[in-house]
C-alpha positions as CSV (number, residue, x, y, z in Angstrom):
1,X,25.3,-2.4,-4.9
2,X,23.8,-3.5,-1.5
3,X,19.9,-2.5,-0.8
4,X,18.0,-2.9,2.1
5,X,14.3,-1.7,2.5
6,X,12.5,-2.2,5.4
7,X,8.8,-2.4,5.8
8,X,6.3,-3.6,7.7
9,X,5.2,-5.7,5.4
10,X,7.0,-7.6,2.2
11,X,5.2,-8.2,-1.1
12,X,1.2,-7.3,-0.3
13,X,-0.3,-4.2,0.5
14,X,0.6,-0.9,-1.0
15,X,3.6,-0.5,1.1
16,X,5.1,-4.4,0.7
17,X,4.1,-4.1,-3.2
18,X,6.6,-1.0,-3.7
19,X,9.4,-2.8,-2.1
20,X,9.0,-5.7,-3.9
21,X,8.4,-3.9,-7.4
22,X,11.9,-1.7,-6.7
23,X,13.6,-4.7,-5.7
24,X,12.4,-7.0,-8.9
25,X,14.0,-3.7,-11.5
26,X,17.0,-3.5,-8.6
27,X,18.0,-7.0,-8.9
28,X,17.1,-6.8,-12.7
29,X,20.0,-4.0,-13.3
30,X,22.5,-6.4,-11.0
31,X,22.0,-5.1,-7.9
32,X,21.4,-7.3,-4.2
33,X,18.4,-6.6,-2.4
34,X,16.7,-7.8,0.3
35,X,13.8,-6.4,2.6
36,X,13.1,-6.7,6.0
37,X,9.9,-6.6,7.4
38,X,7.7,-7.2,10.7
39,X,4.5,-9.5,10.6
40,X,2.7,-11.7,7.8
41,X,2.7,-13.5,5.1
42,X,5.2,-13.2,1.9
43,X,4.2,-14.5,-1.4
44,X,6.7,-17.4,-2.5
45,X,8.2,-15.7,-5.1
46,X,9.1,-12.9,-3.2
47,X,10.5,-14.9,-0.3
48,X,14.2,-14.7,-1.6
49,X,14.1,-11.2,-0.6
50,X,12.5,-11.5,2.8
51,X,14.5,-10.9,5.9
52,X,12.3,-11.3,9.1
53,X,12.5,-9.1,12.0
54,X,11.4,-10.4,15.1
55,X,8.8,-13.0,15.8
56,X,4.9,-12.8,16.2
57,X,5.7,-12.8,19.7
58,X,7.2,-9.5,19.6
59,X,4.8,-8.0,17.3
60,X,1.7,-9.0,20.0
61,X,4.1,-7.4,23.0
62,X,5.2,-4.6,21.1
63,X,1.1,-4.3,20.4
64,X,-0.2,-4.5,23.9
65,X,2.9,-1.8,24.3
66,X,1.3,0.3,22.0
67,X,-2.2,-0.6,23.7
68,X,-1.7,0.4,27.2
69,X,1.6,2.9,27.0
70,X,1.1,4.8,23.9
71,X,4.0,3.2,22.8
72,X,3.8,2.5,19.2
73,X,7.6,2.6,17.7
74,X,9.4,1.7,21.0
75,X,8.9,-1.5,21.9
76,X,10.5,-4.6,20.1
77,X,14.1,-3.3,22.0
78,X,15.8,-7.0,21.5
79,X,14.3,-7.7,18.6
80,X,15.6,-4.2,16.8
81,X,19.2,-4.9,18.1
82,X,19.4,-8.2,17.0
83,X,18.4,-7.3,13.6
84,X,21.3,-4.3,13.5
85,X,23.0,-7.0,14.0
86,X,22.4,-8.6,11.1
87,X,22.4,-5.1,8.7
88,X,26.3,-5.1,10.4
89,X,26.5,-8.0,8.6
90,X,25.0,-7.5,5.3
91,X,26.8,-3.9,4.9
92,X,24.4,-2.8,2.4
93,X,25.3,0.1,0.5
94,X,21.5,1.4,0.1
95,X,19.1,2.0,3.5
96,X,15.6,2.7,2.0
97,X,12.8,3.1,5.3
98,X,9.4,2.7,4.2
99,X,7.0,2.3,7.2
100,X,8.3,1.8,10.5
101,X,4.8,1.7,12.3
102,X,2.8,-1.5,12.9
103,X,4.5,-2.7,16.8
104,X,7.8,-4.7,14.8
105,X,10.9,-2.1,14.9
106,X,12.0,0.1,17.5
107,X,13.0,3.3,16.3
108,X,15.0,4.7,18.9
109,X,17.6,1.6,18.5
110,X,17.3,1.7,14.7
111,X,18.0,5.5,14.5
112,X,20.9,4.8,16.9
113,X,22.8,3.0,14.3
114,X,21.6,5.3,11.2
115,X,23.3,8.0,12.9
116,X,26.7,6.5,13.2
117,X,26.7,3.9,10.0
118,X,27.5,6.4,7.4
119,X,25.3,4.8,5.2
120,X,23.0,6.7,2.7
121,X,19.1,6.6,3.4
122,X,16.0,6.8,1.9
123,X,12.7,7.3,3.5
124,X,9.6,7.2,1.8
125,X,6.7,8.2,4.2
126,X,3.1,6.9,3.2
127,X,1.6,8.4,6.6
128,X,1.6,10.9,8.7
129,X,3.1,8.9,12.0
130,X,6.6,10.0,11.8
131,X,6.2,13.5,12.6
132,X,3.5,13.1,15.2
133,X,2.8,12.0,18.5
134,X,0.9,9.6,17.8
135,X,-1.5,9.6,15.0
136,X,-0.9,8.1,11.4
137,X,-3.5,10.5,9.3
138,X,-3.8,13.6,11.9
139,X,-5.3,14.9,9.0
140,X,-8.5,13.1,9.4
141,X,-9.6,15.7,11.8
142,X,-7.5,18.9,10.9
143,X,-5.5,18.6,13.6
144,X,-2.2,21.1,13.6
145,X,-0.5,20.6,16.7
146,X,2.2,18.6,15.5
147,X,4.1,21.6,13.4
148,X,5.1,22.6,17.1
149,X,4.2,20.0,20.2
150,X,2.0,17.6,20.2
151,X,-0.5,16.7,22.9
152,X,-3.8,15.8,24.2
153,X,-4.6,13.6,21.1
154,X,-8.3,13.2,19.7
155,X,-7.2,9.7,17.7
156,X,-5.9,8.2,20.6
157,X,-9.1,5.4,19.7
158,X,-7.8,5.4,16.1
159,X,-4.6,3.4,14.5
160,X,-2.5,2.7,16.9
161,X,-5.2,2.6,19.4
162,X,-4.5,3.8,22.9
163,X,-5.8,3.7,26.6
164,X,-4.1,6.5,27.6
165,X,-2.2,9.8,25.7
166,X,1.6,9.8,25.8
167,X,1.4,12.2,22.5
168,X,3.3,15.5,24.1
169,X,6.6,12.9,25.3
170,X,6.1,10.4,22.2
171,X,6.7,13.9,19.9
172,X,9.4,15.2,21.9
173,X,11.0,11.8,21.9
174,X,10.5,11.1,18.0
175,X,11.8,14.7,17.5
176,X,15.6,14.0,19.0
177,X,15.7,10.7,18.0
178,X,14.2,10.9,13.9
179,X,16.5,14.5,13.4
180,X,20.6,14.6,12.5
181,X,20.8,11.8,10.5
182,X,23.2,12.2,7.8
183,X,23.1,12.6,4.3
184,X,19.1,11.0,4.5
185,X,16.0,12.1,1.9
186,X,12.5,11.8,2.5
187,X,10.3,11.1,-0.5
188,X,6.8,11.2,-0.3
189,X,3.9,10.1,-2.7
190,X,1.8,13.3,-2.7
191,X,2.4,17.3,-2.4
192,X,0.1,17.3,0.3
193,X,2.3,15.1,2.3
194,X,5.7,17.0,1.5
195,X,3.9,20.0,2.4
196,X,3.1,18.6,5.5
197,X,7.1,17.5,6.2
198,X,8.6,21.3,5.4
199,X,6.2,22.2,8.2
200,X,7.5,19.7,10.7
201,X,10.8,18.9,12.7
202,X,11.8,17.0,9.5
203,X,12.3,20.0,7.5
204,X,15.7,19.6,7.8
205,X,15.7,16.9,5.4
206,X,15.5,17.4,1.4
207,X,12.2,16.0,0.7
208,X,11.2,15.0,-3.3
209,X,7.8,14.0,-4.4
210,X,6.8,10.5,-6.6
211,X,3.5,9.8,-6.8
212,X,2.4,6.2,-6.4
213,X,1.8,4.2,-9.6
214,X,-0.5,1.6,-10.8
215,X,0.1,-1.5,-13.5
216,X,-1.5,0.1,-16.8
217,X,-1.0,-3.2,-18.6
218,X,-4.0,-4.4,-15.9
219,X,-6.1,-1.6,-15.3
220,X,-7.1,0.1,-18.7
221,X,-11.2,0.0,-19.8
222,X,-12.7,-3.3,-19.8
223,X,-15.6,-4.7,-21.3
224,X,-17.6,-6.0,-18.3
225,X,-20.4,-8.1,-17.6
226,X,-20.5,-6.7,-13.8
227,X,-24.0,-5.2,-14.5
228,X,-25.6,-8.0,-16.0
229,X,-24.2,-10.5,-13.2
230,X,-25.8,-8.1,-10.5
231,X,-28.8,-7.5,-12.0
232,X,-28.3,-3.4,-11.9
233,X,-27.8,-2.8,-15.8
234,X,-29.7,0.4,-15.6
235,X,-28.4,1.7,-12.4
236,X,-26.1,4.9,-11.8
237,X,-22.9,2.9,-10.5
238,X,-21.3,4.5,-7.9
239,X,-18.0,2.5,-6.6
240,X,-15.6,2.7,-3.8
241,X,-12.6,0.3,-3.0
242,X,-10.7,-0.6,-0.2
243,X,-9.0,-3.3,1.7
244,X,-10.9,-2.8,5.0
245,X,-13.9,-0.8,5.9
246,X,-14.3,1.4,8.8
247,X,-15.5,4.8,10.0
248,X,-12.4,6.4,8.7
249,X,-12.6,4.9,5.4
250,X,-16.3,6.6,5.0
251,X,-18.1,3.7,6.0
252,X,-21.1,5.6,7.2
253,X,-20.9,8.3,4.7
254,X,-21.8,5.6,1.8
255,X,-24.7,4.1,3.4
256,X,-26.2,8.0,4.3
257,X,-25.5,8.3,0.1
258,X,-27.5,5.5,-0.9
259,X,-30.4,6.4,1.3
260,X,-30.3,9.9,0.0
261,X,-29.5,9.0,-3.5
262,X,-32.2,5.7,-4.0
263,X,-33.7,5.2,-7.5
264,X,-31.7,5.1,-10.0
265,X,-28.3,5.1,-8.2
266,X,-26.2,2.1,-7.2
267,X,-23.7,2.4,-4.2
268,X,-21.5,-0.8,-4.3
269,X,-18.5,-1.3,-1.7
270,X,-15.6,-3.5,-3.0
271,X,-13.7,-5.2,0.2
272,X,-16.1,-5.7,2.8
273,X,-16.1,-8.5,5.7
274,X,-18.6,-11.2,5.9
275,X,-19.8,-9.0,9.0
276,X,-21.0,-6.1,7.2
277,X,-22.2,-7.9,4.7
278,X,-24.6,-9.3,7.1
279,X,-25.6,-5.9,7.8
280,X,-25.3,-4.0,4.9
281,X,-28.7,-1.8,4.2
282,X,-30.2,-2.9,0.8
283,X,-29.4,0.1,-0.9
284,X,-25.8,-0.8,-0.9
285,X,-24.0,-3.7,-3.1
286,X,-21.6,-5.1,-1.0
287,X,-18.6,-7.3,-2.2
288,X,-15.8,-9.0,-0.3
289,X,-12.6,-8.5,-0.9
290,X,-11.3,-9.6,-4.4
291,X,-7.5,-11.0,-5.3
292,X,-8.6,-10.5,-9.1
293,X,-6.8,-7.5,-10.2
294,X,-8.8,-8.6,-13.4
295,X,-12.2,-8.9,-11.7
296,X,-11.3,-5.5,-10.0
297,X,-10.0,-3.3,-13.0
298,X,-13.6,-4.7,-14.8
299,X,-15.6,-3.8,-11.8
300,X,-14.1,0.2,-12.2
301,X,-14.9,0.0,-15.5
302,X,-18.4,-0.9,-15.1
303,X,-18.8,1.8,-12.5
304,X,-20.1,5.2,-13.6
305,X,-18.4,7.1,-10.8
306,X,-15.8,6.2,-8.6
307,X,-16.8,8.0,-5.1
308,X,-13.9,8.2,-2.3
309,X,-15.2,9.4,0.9
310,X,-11.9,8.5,3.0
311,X,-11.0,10.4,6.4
312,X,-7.6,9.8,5.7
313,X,-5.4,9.5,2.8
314,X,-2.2,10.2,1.0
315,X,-2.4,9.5,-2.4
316,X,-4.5,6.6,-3.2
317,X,-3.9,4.1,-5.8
318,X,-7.7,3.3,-5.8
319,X,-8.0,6.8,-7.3
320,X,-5.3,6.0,-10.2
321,X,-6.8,3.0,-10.9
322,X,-10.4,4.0,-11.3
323,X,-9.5,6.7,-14.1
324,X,-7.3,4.4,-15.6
325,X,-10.2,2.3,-16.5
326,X,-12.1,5.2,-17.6
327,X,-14.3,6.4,-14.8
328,X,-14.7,9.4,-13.1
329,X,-13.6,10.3,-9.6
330,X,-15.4,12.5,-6.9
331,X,-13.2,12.7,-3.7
332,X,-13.2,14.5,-0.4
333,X,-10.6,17.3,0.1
334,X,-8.4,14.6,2.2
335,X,-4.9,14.7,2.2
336,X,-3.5,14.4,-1.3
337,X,-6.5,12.2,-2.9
338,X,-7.9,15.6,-4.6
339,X,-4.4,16.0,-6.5
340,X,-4.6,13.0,-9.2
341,X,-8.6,14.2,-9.6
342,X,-7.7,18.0,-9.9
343,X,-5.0,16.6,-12.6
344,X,-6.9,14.1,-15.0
345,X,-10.8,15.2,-14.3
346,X,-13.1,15.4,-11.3
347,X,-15.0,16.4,-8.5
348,X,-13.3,17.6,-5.0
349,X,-16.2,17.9,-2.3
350,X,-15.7,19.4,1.3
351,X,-14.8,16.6,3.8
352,X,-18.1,15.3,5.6
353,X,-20.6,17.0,3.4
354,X,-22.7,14.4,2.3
355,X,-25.7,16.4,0.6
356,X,-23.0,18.0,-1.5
357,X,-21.3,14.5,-2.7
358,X,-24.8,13.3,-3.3
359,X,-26.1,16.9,-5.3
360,X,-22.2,16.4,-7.5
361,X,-23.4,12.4,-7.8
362,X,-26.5,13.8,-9.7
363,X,-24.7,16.1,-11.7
364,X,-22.2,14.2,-12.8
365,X,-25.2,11.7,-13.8
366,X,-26.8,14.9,-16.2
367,X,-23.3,16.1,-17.8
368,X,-20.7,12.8,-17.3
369,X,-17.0,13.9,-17.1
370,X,-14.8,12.7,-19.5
371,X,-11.4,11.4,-17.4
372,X,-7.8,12.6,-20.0
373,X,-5.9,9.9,-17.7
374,X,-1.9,9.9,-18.8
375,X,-0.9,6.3,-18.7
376,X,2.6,6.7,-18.9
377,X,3.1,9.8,-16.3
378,X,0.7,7.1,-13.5
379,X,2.2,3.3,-14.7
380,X,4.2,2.1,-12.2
381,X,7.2,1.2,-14.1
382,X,7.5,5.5,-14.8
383,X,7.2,5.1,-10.5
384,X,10.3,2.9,-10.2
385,X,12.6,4.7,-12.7
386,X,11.7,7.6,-10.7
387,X,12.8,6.2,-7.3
388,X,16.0,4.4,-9.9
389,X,17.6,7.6,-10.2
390,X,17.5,8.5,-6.4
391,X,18.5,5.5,-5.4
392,X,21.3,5.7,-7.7
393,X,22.2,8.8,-7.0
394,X,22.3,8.3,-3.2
395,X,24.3,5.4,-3.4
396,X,27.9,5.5,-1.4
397,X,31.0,6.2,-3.3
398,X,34.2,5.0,-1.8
């Protein structure tokens, strides 16, 4: 059997790691796999999979596209045909979309030949995007209007940025072109997002739920010299985690906590640039960005509390992997991050309401919660039997 994911990216990030992880068991079981994806790097050993689509030249087009026209998702016209070309080629048996966002596919030519190839797909959506006008995590403000027509955008300023608002035509167009494609199921990580895709003009399409899934062998409790190295033995720790910092990650929200918290509490911020580190208040210990997944996983088990005050999520791994090394998570009620936490042992707190994060930080302090994290139901290799068996069973008989 044939397989061919495509992502934005191949072998890094959430997204790329997925592909790469289902194509590693894929090929391991006899199958050939490749993925295609849009912009940067691939690690070497996952280069035998990588099929390029376009060049950086259509990626920066395609961007100023999406810049000036509100165009995200339809520019990169000759690059899209040229690589349908190619899938002609290939044949594979197995189309698996993952994101189809980040100014490197068009989607008006790609659904053009999904319609007519009589090939079975997969889409795993990790986002929002595909069922809006225009914003990935409409969620980070409440915002409804895409169940029926989208328009007059307040994210227009957020990923993909925008000049002006094309949201009303950009829904109506991703409406006819993403419905009537044969035979094709949506998974999604979290309930919160299949919730959100029964509401929307995919409905149509069968939707199943796997949650996202972290290496257990790498993140269990550690023993940690963290606090000694930072000179904070005695300190509350309070964690978060990302890749990239910004007012939608709770940037702000983490420096208001450690001014209101002070004493005894420790914010620290895994993932920052040399930029805010520069300005970082001193109440906050901030960390670049580490490609230890050892140095990470003894980091969470240092912390006392992991804290994720995120705008906008699915169904974060950062949340997975702080309970599977033993520590606590307190969340904001956004998107599905409150489902793992409701599950294993937590704290949900009302989006935006600092005084309440910081009143659960100091009772969590007084009465610690104990995290009953399920290794095998969260490790990823549970993750990729789970998407195995659709795969399988979507595959095309003759």
């Amino acid at each position: 059997m044939r397989v061919l994911m495509i992502n934005v990216v191949c072998g890094i990030r959430s997204t790329g790691r997925i592909c790469t992880d289902l194509a590693t068991e894929l090929e391991a079981q006899g199958h050939e796999v490749k993925i295609a994806y849009g912009r940067e790097e691939v690690p070497e050993q996952f280069q035998k999979y990588a099929v390029r689509i376009g060049t950086d030249f259509d990626v920066l087009t395609h961007g100023i596209r999406a810049r000036i026209m509100d165009g995200a998702g339809f520019g990169s016209k000759h690059a899209t045909q040229k690589f349908i070309e190619w899938v002609k080629q290939y044949n594979p048996d197995i189309i698996h979309l993952h994101n189809l966002h980040g100014y490197y596919i068009n989607i008006e030519v790609l659904f053009r030949y999904l319609k007519t190839c009589g090939k079975k797909i997969i889409w795993t959506l990790h986002d929002c995007w595909a069922f809006t006008g225009h914003s990935a995590y409409c969620d980070a403000v409440g915002c409804k209007r895409w169940v029926r027509q989208c328009y007059d955008c307040s994210l227009k300023k957020e990923y993909p940025v925008t000049w002006i608002d094309c949201s009303k035509n950009n829904w109506i167009r991703k409406k006819n072109i993403l419905s009537g494609v044969a035979e094709m199921t949506i998974i999604t990580p979290s309930k919160w997002l299949a919730t959100m895709v029964r509401k929307s003009f995919l409905k149509h399409y069968p939707v199943r739920i796997i949650n996202n899934g972290i290496d257990t062998k790498q993140f269990y409790p550690q023993k940690s010299g963290f606090r000694e190295k930072w000179g904070i033995k005695n300190s509350f720790l309070i964690l978060g985690v990302s890749t990239s910092w910004d007012e939608m990650k709770g940037y702000s929200d983490y420096i208001k906590l450690a001014k209101i918290l002070g004493g005894e509490y420790k914010v620290i911020l895994v993932g920052l640039s040399k930029k805010q580190l520069n300005k970082l208040p001193h109440e906050i210990l901030g960390i670049e960005k580490t490609s230890s997944i050892k140095e990470l996983a003894e980091i969470y088990s240092a912390a006392d509390l992991y804290v994720n005050l995120s705008y906008c999520e699915n169904y974060p791994t950062v949340n997975i992997e702080a309970m599977a090394c033993g520590t606590p998570v307190l969340t904001y009620d956004t998107g599905g991050s409150p489902e793992i936490v409701d599950k294993y042992g937590g704290v949900v707190v009302k989006k935006g309401n600092i005084n309440a994060v910081a009143n659960a930080c100091k009772r969590i302090k007084s009465n610690p919660i104990k995290v009953n994290f399920e290794i095998k139901e969260n490790d990823k290799n549970s993750v990729i039997e789970k998407y195995m068996k659709v795969i399988i069973k979507n595959r095309k008989t003759e």
